[in-house]
Structures are given as C-alpha cells and as structure tokens.
C-alpha positions in Angstrom: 166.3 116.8 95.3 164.7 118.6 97.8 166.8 122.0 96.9 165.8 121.5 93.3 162.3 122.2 94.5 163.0 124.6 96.4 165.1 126.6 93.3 161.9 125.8 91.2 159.3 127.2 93.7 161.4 130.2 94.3 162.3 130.8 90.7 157.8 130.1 89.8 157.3 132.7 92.8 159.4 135.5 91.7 158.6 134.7 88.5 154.9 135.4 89.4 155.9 138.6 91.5 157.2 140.2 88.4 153.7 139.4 86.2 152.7 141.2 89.2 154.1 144.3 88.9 154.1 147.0 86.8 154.9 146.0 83.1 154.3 142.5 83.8 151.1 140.3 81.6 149.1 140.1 85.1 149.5 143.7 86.0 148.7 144.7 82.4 145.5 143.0 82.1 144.2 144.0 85.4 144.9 147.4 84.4 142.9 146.7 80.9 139.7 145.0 83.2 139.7 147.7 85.2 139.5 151.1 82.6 137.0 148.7 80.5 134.6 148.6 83.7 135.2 152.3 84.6 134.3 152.9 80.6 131.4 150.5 81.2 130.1 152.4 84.4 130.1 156.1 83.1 128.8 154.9 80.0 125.8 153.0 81.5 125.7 156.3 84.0 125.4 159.1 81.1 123.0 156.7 79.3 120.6 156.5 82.5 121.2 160.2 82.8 119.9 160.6 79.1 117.1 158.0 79.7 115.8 159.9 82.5 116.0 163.3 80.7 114.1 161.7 77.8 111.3 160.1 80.0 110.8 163.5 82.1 110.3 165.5 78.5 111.2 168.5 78.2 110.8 171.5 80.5 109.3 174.1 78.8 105.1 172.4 79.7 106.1 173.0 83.2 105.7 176.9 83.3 102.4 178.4 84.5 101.8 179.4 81.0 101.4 175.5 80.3 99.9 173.9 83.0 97.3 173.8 81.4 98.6 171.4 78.4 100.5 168.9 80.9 97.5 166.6 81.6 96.7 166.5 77.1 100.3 166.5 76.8 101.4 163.4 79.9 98.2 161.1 78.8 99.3 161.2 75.1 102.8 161.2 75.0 104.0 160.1 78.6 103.8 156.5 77.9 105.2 156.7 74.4 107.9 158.8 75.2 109.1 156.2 78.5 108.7 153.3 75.9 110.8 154.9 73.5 113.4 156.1 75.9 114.0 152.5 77.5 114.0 150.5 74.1 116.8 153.6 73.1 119.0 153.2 76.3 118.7 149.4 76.4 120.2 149.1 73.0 122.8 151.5 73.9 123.9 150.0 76.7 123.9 146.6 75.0 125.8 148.0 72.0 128.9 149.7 74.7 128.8 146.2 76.8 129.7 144.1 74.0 132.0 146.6 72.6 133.6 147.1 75.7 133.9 143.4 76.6 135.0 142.5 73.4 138.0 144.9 73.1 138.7 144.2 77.1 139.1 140.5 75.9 141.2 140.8 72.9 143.7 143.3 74.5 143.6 140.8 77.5 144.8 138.1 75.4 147.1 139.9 73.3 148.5 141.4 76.9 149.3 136.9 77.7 150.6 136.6 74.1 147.7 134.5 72.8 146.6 133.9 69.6 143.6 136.1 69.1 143.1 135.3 65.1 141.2 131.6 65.7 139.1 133.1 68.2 137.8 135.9 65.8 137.7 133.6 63.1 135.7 131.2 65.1 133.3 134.3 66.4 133.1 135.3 62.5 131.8 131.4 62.0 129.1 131.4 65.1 127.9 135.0 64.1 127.1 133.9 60.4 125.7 130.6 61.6 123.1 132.4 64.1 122.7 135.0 61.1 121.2 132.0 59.5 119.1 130.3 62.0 117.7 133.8 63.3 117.0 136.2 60.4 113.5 136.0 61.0 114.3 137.0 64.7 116.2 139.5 64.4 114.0 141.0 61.2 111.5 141.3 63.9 114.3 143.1 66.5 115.6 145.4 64.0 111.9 146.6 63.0 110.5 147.0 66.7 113.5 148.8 67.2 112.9 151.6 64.1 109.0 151.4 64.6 109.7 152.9 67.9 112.4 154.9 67.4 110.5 156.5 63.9 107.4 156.9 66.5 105.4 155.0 63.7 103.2 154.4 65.9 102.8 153.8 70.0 100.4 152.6 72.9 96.8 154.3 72.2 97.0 154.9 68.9 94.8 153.5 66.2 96.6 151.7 63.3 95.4 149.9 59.9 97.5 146.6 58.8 97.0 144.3 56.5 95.7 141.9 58.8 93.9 143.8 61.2 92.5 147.1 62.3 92.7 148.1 66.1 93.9 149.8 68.8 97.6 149.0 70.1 97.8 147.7 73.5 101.5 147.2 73.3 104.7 147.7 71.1 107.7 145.5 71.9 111.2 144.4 70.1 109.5 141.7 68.8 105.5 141.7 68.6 103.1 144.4 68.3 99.6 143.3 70.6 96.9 145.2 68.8 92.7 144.8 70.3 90.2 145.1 67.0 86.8 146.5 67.3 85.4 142.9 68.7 88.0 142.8 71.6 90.0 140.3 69.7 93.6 140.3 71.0 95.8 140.3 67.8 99.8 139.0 67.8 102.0 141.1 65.1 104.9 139.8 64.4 106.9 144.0 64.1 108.8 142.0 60.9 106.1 140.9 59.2 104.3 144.5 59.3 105.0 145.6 55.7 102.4 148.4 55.5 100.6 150.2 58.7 98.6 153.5 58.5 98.0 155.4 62.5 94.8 157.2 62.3 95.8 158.8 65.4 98.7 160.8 64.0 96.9 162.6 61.4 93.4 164.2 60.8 91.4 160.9 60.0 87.4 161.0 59.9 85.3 158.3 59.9 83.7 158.0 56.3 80.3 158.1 58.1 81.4 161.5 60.0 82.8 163.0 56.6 79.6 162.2 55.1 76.7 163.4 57.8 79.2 166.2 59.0 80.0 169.1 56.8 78.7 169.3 53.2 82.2 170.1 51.6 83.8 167.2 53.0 80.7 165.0 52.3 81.8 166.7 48.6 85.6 165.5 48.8 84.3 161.6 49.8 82.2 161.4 47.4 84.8 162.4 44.9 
C-alpha cells in the first residue's frame, strides 16, 4: 500500500516538473503573464510619457521671443490642457489594461485546455445586462469624455445651457459644476447637456456693450 503511494506521489511530482518546464501548461502561462505585464508596463510608460508631453505644451512659448505670451498663454490654457491630458491617458490606460488582461486570460486558459466559450458567453450576458441598468451612466461618461477631448469647453470659460448660464468651475466624466451670476453652484449632468454655447471661445459682447460701444455694431443689434 505504502509503495502505491509512493508510485502515485512520484508519478504527481514528475508529472508537475514537466508542466514546469518548457512546453509544459504551467510554463506556458507564466510565459503568457509575464509578456502581458511587460506589454502592460511600456504601455502605461509611453502613455505617461505622452501625458507629460501634453501637460508641458509645446516648446515653441519658451523662446525669448515668447516669454512674453507664457503667463496669457499658462493662465488660459494650463489647466485645460492638464485636464484634458489626464482624462486622455486615463482612458487609454484603462482601454490597454482590460485588453491586455483579457487576452492574458483567455490564452491562459486555452494554454490549461479550458473551455473558454461559456465564459465569453457569460461576459457577453453581464456586459448587455450592465448596458441596461447603466446607459444613463455611461451616456454621461461617453459625453464628458468628447466634451473634453472636442475642447467644447474647459475650467474658466463662460457657457450658455439650457438650464443655466455661468461660469465652469469644473468639467468631469460625469458632471459639469457650473457657478451662475448669483453664486449658485449648478450640477450638470455632461449627458443631459444637449445644446451649450462658450462665450469665451469666440468674440461675444455683451448686448449692452454692443449697444453703448460702437455705432456700427449698435447698427448690427439692432438689426
């Protein structure tokens, strides 16, 4: 009895030392972990490097010829430009992790010869049903995300909703926090913005400027 155990224990241990080496299911999916975190890493690296690059501007302001545009040029764009580079490099780093670490796990378990159909049909299932119970959610996501990519508008500038007219204190993923002209601290849901005009972006007057201001424009708002 006791050699019986011995010949299983032997036969389970070399058995194990061959999944250990090279060609075996162990050795394969350590190999497949460890390229999908190497990809991961210089991926994440060369998306910080981009980040940075972004967020520092470009290069040409810092000659002497410019100097003296940098202070306009940092207290208009700095904080828009650093906004838009983090909401950029966040969702790219998301987007590689869960390609990575979904193609690290499927060669994984096609490396131990499991079934990898149920699980994609049950990932097909959960996605749909979250679809469902989050549209609203991610409407909001997906339009914070082009709001600031499209530079529709940022921190400082002036915008005209539906709902309110003010000045934007901040622009996340998923709400806009706009002050109005009584210091009323307004919630925008970035989804639910259907229409939004930035009088900072273009050459906006004041009707009351246009009108007391030069006679030709007075002529134009009248018309």
């Amino acid at each position: 009895m006791t050699g019986q155990i011995t010949e299983q224990v032997t036969a389970q241990t070399l058995s194990f030392i061959d999944r250990l080496s090279p060609g075996g299911d162990i050795f394969q999916a350590c190999v497949i972990i460890l390229v999908g975190l190497t990809i991961w890493t210089i991926a994440h690296f060369v998306i910080g490097r981009i980040t940075e690059r972004i967020k520092r501007g470009t290069s040409i302001f810092k000659k002497p010829h410019f100097r003296w545009a940098q202070p306009i040029l940092r207290n208009q764009e700095q904080s828009r430009r650093i906004q838009r580079a983090d909401t950029v490099g966040s969702i790219l780093k998301s987007v590689v992790s869960i390609f990575v670490t979904g193609m690290v796990i499927i060669m994984v378990m096609d490396t131990f010869k499991l079934p990898i159909a149920p699980l994609l049909t049950s990932v097909g299932i959960a996605g749909v049903a979250i679809g469902f119970g989050a549209q609203q959610l991610v409407r909001d996501f997906l339009s914070g995300i082009f709001i600031t990519i499209e530079d529709q508008y940022g921190i400082g500038d002036t915008i005209v909703t539906s709902e309110v007219v003010g000045k934007v204190e901040a622009v996340g993923l998923r709400v806009t926090r706009v002050v109005d002209e009584e210091g009323v601290v307004w919630y925008l849901r970035n989804g639910e913005i259907l229409r939004v005009g930035n009088r900072s972006q273009g050459n906006y007057q004041p009707k009351e400027d246009v009108e007391h201001g030069n006679p030709a424009l007075a002529e134009q708002a009248a018309e």
